[in-house]
C-alpha positions in Angstrom: 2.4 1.2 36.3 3.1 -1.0 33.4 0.5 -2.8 31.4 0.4 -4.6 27.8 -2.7 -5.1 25.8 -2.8 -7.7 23.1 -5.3 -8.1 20.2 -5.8 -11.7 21.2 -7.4 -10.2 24.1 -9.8 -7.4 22.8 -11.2 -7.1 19.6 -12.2 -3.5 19.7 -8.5 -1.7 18.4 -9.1 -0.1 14.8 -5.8 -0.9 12.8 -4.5 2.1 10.1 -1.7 1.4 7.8 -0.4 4.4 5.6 2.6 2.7 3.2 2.5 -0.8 3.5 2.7 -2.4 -0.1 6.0 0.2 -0.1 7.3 -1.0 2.6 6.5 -5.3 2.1 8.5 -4.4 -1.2 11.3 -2.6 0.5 11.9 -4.3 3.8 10.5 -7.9 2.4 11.2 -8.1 -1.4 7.5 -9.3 -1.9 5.6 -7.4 -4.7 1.7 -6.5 -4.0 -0.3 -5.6 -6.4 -3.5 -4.8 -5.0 -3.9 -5.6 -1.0 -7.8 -7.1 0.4 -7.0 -7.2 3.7 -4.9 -7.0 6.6 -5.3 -8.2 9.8 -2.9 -7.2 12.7 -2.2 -9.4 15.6 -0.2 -6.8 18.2 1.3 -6.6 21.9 1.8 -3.4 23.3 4.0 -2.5 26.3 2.2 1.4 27.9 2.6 2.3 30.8 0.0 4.6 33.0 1.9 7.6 35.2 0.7 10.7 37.8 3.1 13.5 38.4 2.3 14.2 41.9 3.0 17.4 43.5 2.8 18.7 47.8 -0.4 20.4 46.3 -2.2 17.4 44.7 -2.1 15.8 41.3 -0.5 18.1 38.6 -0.9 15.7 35.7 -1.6 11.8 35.4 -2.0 10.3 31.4 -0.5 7.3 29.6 1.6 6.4 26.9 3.2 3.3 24.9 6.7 2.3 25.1 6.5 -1.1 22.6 4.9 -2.8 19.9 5.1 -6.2 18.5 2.9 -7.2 15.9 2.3 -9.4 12.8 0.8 -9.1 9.9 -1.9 -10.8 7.5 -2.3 -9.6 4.8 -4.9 -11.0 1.6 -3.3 -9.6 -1.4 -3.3 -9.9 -5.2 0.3 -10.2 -6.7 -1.1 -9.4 -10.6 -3.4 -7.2 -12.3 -6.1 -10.5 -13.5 -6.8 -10.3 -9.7 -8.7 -13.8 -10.2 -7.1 -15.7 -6.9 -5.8 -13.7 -3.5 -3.3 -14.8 -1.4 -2.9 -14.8 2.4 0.6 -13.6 3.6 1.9 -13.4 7.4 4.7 -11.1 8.2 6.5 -10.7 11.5 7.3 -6.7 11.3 8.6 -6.5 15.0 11.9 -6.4 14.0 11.4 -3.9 10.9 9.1 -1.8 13.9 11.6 -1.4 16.3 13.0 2.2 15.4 9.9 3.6 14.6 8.8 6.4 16.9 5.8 5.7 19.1 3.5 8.7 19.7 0.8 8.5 21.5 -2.6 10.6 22.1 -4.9 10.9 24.4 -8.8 12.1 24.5 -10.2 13.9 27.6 -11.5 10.7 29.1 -11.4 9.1 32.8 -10.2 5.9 31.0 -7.0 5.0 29.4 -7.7 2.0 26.6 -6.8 1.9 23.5 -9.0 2.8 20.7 -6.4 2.9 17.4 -3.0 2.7 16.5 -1.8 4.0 12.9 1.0 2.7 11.8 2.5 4.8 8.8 5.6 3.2 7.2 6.2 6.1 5.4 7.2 8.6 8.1 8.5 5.4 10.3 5.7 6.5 13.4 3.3 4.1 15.0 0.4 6.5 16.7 -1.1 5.0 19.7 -4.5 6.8 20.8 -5.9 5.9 24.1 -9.8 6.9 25.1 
């Protein structure tokens, strides 16, 4: 079964990001000094499975097969630090190859709970509770 949960829709998704002034320099050519805040606004495509077997259920779990998401970002471009800017990034597109992992906690619900996003190692953890 296929589902997709949006931010616009729940409030209650805790957002990591391991990398990102790196990667806004690398894959945008934008310079941050010093970032405030980010906000992420994200779709994500997961889809719910049970392996069935003559004897019953053998396993049933969940895991995410797509991300879309923007960024924004409050940031300081100097060192003075006196007036922040807000930024918006669409990072769909710079996304796409990253490897989606996902985890799951001993639960008898599948939502999810976080996703870390580490630009770094190019892997977007999704962890459902």
């Amino acid at each position: 079964m296929n589902f997709t949960t949006s931010t616009t829709d729940c409030d209650y998704i805790d957002f990591n990001f391991h990398g990102t002034k790196e990667f806004l320099k690398k894959e945008f050519d934008f310079e941050v000094f010093q970032i405030d805040w980010i906000t992420a606004y994200a779709k994500i495509d997961w889809e719910f499975y049970i392996e069935a077997r003559s004897y019953g259920i053998k396993e049933f779990g969940a895991y995410a097969t797509k991300v879309v998401m923007e960024l924004t970002i409050d940031l300081y471009k100097d060192e003075k630090q006196e007036d922040s800017e807000e930024k918006e990034f669409d990072i769909t597109d710079k996304i796409k190859d990253f490897e989606i992992k996902t985890e799951t906690t001993q639960s008898d619900q599948f939502i999810i709970s976080d996703v870390d996003i580490d630009f770094d190692s190019k892997e977007i953890t999704i962890t459902f509770n």
